[in-house]
C-alpha positions as CSV (number, residue, x, y, z in Angstrom):
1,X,0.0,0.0,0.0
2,X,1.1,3.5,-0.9
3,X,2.2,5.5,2.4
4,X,0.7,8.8,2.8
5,X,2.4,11.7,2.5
6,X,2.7,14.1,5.5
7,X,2.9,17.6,4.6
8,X,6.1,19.6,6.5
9,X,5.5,21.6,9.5
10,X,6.8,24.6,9.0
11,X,9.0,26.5,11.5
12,X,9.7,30.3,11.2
13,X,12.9,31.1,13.5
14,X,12.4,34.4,15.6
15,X,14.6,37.4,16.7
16,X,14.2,39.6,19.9
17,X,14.8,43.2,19.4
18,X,13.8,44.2,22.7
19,X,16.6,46.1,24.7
20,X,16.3,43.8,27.6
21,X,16.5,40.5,24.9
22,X,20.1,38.5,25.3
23,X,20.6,38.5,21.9
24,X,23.2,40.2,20.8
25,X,22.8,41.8,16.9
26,X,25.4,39.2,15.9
27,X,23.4,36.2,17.1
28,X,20.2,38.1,15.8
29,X,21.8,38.5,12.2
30,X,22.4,34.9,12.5
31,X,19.0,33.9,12.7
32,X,18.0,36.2,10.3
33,X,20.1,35.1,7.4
34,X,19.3,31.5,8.0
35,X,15.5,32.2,8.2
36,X,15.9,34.7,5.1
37,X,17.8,32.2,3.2
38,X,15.5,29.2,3.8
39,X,11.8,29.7,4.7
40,X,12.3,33.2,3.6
41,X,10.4,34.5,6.9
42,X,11.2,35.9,10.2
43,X,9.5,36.3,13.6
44,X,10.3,39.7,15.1
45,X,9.1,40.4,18.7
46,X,9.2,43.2,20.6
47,X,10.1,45.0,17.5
48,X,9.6,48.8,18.7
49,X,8.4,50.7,21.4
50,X,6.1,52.3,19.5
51,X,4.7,49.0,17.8
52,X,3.7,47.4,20.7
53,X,0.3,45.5,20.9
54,X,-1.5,48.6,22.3
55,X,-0.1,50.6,19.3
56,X,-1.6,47.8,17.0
57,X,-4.7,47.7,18.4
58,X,-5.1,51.3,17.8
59,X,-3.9,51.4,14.0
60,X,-6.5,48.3,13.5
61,X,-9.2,50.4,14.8
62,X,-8.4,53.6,12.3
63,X,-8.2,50.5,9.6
64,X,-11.8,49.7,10.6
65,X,-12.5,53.4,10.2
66,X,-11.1,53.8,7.0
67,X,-13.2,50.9,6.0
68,X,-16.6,51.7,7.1
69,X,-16.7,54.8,4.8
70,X,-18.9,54.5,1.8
71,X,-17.4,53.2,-1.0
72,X,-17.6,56.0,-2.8
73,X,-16.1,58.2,-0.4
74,X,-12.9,55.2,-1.1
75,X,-13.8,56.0,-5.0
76,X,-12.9,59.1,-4.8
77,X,-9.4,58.7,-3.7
78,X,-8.7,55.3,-6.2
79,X,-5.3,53.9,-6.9
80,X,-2.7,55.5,-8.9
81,X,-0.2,53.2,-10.5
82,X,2.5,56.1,-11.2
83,X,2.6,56.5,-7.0
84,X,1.2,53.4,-5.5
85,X,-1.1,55.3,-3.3
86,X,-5.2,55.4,-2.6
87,X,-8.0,52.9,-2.5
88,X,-8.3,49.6,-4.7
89,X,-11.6,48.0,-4.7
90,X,-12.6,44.5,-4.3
91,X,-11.2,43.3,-7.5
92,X,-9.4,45.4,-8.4
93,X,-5.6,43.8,-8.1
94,X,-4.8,40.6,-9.8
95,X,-1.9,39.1,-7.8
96,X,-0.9,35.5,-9.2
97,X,-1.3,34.0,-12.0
98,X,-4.1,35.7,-14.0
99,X,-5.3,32.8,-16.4
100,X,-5.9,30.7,-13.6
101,X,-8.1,33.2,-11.6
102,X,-12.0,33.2,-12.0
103,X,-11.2,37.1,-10.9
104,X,-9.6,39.4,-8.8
105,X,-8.3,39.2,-5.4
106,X,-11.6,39.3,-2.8
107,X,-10.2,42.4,-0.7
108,X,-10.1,45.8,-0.7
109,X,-7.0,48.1,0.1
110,X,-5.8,51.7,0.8
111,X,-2.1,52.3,0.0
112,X,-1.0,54.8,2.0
113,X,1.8,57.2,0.3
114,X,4.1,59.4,1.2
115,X,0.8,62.1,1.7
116,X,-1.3,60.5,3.9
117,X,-4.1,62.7,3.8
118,X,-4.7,61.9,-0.1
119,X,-4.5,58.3,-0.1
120,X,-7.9,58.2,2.0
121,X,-11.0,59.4,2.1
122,X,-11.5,63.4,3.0
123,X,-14.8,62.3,5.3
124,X,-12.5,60.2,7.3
125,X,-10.6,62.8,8.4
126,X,-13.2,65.1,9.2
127,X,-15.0,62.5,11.0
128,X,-11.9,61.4,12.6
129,X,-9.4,64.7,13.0
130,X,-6.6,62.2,14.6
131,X,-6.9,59.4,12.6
132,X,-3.8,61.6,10.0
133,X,-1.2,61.7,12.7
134,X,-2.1,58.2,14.0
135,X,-1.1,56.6,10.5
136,X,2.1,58.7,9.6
137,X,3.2,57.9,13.6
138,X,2.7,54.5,13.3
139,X,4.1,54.3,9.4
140,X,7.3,56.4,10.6
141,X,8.0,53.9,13.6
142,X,7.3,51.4,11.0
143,X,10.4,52.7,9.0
144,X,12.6,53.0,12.0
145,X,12.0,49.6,12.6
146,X,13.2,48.4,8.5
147,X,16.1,50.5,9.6
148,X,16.9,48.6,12.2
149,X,16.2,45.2,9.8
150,X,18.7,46.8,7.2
151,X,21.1,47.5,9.8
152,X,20.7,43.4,10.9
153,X,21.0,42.6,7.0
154,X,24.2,44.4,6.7
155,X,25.7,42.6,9.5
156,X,24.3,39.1,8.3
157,X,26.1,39.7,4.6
158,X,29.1,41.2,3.5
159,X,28.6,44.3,1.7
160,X,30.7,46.8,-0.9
161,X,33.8,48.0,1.2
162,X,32.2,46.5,5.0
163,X,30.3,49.8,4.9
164,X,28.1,49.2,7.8
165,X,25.0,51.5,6.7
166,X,25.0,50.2,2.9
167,X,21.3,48.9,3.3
168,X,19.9,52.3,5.4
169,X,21.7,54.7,3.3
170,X,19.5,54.0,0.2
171,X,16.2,53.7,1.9
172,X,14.8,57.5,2.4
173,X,11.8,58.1,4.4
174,X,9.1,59.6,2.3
175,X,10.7,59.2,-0.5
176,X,9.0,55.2,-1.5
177,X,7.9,53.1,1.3
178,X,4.4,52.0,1.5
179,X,1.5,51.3,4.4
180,X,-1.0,49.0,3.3
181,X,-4.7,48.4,5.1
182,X,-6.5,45.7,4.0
183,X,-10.0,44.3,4.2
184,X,-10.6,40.6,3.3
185,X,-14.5,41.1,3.9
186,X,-17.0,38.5,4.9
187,X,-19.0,36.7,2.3
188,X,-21.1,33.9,2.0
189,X,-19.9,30.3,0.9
190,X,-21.2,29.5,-2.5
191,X,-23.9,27.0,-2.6
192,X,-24.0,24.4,-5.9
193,X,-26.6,25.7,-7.4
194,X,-24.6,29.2,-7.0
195,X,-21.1,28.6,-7.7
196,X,-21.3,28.3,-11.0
197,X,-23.4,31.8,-11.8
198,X,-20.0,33.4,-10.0
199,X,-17.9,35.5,-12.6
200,X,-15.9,38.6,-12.4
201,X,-19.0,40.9,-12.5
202,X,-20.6,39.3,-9.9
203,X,-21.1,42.3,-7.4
204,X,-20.8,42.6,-3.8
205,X,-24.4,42.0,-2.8
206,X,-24.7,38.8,-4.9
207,X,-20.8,37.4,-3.9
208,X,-20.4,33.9,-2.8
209,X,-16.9,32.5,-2.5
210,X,-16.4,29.6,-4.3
211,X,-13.1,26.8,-4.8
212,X,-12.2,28.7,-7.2
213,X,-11.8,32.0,-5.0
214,X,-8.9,33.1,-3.3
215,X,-8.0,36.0,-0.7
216,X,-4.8,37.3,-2.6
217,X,-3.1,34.8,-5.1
218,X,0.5,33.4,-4.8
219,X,2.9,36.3,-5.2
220,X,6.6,37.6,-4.2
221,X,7.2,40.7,-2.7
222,X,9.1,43.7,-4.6
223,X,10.9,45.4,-1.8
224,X,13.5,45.5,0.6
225,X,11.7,44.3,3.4
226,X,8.2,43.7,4.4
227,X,6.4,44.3,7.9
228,X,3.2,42.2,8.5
229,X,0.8,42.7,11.8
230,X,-2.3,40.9,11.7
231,X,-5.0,41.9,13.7
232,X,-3.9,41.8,17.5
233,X,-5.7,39.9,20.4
234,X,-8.2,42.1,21.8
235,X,-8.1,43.9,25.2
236,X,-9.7,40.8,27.1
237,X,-7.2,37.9,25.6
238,X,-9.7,36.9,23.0
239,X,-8.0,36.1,19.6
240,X,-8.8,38.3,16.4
241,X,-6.9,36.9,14.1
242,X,-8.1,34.9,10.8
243,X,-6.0,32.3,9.0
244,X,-5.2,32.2,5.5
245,X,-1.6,33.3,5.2
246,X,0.1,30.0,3.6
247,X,3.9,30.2,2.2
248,X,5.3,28.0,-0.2
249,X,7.5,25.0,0.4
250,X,9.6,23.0,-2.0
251,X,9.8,19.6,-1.6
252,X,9.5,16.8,-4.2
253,X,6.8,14.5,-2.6
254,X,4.5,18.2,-2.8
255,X,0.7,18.6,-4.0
256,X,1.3,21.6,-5.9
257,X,3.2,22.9,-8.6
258,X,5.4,25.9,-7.7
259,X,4.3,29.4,-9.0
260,X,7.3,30.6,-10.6
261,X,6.9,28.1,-13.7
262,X,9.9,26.3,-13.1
263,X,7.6,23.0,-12.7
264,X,8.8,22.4,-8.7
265,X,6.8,20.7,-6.3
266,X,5.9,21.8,-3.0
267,X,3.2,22.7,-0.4
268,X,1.6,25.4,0.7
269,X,1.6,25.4,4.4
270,X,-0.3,28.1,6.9
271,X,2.0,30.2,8.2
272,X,2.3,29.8,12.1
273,X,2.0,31.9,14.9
274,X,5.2,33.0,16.8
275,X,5.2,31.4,20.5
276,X,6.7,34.1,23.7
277,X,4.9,37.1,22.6
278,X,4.3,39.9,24.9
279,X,2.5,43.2,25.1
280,X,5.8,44.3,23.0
281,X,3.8,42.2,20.4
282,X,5.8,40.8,17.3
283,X,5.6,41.1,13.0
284,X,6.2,39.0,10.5
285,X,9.2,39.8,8.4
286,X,9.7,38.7,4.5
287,X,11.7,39.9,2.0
288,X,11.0,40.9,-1.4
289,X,12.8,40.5,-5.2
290,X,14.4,43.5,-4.8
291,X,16.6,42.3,-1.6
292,X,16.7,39.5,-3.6
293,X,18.4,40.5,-6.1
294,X,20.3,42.7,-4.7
295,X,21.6,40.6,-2.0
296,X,22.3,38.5,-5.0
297,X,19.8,35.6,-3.7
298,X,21.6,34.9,-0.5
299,X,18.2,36.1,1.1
300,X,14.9,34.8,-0.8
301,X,11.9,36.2,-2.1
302,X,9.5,33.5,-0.8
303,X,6.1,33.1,-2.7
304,X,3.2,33.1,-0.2
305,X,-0.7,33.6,-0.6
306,X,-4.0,34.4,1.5
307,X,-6.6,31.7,0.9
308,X,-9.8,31.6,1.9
309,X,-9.9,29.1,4.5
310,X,-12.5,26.2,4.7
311,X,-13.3,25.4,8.2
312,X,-15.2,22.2,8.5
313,X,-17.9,23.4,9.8
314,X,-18.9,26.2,7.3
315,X,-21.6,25.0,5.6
316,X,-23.0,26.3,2.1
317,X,-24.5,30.0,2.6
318,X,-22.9,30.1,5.9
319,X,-20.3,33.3,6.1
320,X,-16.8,32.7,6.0
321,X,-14.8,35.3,8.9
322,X,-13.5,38.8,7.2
323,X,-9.6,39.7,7.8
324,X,-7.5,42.5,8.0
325,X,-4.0,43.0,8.5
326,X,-1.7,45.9,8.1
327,X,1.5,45.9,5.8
328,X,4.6,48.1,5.6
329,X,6.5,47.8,2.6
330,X,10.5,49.5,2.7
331,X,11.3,50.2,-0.9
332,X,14.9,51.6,-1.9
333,X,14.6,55.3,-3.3
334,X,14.0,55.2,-6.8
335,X,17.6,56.0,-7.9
336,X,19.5,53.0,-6.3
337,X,20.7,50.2,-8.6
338,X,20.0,46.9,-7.4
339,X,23.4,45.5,-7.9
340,X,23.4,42.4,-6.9
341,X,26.5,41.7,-4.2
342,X,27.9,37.9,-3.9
343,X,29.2,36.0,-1.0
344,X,32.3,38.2,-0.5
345,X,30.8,41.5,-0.7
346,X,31.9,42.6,-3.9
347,X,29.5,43.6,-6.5
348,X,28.4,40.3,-9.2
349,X,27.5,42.8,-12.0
350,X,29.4,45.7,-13.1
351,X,26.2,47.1,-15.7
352,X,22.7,47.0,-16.9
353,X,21.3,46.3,-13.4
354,X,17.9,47.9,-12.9
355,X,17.1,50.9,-11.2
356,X,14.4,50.4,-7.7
357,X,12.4,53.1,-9.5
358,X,12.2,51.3,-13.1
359,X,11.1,48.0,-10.8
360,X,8.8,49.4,-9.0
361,X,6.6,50.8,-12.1
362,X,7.2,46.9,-13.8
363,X,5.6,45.6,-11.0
364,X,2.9,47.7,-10.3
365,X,2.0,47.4,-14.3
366,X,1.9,43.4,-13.9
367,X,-0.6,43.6,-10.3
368,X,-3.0,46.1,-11.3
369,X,-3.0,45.0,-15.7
370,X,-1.7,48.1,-17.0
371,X,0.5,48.1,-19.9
372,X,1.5,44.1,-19.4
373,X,2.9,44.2,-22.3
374,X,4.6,47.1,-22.6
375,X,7.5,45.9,-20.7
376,X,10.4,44.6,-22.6
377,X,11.2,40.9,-22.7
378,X,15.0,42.1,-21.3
379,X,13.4,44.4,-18.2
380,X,11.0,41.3,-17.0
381,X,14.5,39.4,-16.8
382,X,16.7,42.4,-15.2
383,X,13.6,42.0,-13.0
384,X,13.7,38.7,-11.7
């Protein structure tokens, strides 16, 4: 008889960055490059003093905010590709492979710019006069906290020279990092008789998730680092979190087929919570193609999705649990080169690296379908 096949357990090693944490920043880079170079994830508690659990709680809330406003108060301030700031709708972002996707991701977003106060909605803030300052606070502790990652990445790999702020120096602050709020709303499971009437124009009213559905489909990050807090416990203990984060793992006994093409098999595998974490809280830490390649693949852009999970008890027409969670992107200022540095610090490519600026605009053109095929079969490869 055939012997069944266990998928892995996956582990996600953790740091402590709290000043009181025995870890020195040698051990910490330690853990980091071995967690950045395998699972491509990292568990970061106590990460700031301003990003503790209270802090979360409180940047959740102005999420909820944000939100609850009509939609075509969110309308008003929609996406712009050139700046990857403002509101996308359900729908509207395709992550993943596009021919296999009944339609677009079930969330909606706000991408929160350099401006804050034009990438949401103008009744929010006059409803809410403090809900401004609360997101550029908690999106500038945010950045000091990447710094502090870049500072552990340049002690984890040698760098051009041993300059010891080679990661920092070319990450400005309002110059291209990103806060994301997202919405993974509730909606119905599709009956039989239902699933099948489901196409891209189905509106919100008459939604019903279906197999075929999913959250946000398997994708890479595209910059330096990313910052994930998913929604915190609330004041009494009582978990608020929903699952559906799942990373890829390659192994050859795998029920899936890798995303990047190359035929690999693997599993996707729920990502799991970290274990010790305090009122100091802790974040998720990935990195995307643009460390990538620039760290020239010693740390790896790790493909991960959100599904929409299938508890077995959710019957037909019974309403599967919303989500939110809060991302912070660091992206290198649009001038920097992504040269790609080998094991010995030294630069691996002299020319005809591509710029963070020229990347970012590829990859915001493949997420939200503009100009796909605009883009030069050479850039797509510089790219990747």
């Amino acid at each position: 008889m055939p012997v069944p096949v266990t998928p892995p357990t996956l582990h996600i090693p953790a740091i402590d960055l709290s000043p009181s944490s025995s870890q020195t920043d040698s051990e910490r880079a330690s853990i980091l490059l071995s967690a950045l170079a395998t699972v491509g994830f990292l568990h970061v508690l106590n990460p700031s003093p301003s990003l503790t659990r209270s802090h979360v709680r409180d940047i959740f809330a102005a999420v909820s905010t944000l939100f609850d406003t009509p939609l075509s108060d969110k309308e008003a301030v929609g996406f712009d590709v050139a700046t990857g700031a403002g509101y996308t709708s359900m729908m509207g972002q395709t992550t993943g492979d596009k021919s296999k996707r009944l339609r677009g991701d079930l969330k909606e977003s706000f991408s929160i710019g350099p401006n804050t106060a034009v990438s949401i909605p103008q009744s929010s803030v006059h409803s809410d006069p403090t809900i401004v300052n609360r997101l550029e606070e908690f999106r500038e502790a945010c950045f000091e906290t990447g710094l502090r990652l870049l500072d552990l990445f340049t002690i984890a790999l040698k760098t051009p020279d041993d300059d010891p702020a080679y990661f920092r120096s070319k990450h400005s602050y309002g110059n291209n990092e990103s806060l994301r709020l997202i919405h993974y709303p509730a909606f119905p499971r599709a009956r039989a008789d239902e699933e099948g009437a489901q196409t891209r124009a189905t509106g919100w009213d008459d939604l019903r998730i279906g197999d075929k559905d999913i959250r946000a489909g398997a994708h890479q990050d595209f910059g330096s680092a990313t910052l994930l807090f998913q929604s915190p416990p609330g004041e009494d203990g009582t978990d608020t979190a929903v699952e559906g984060l799942e990373i890829f793992v390659a192994r050859e006994d795998g029920d899936a087929e890798a995303p990047d093409g190359t035929g690999r098999k693997g599993w996707w595998v729920p990502a799991p919570k970290p274990e010790g974490v305090s009122e100091g809280d802790s974040i998720l830490v990935n990195v995307g193609v643009s460390m990538e390649i620039w760290s020239g693949t010693q740390f790896r852009a790790t493909w991960h999705r959100v599904v929409c999970p299938n508890p077995l008890d959710l019957e037909p027409g019974h309403v599967l649990p919303g989500r939110k969670s809060v991302v912070f992107f660091m992206i290198p200022d649009h001038d920097v080169l992504l040269t790609p540095i080998d094991a010995s610090g030294r630069p691996a490519v002299a020319e005809g690296c591509i710029s963070s600026g020229d990347f970012f605009k590829l990859r915001m053109a493949r997420s939200y379908g503009k100009d796909e095929g605009a883009q030069s079969a050479q850039a797509v490869q510089m790219a990747r």
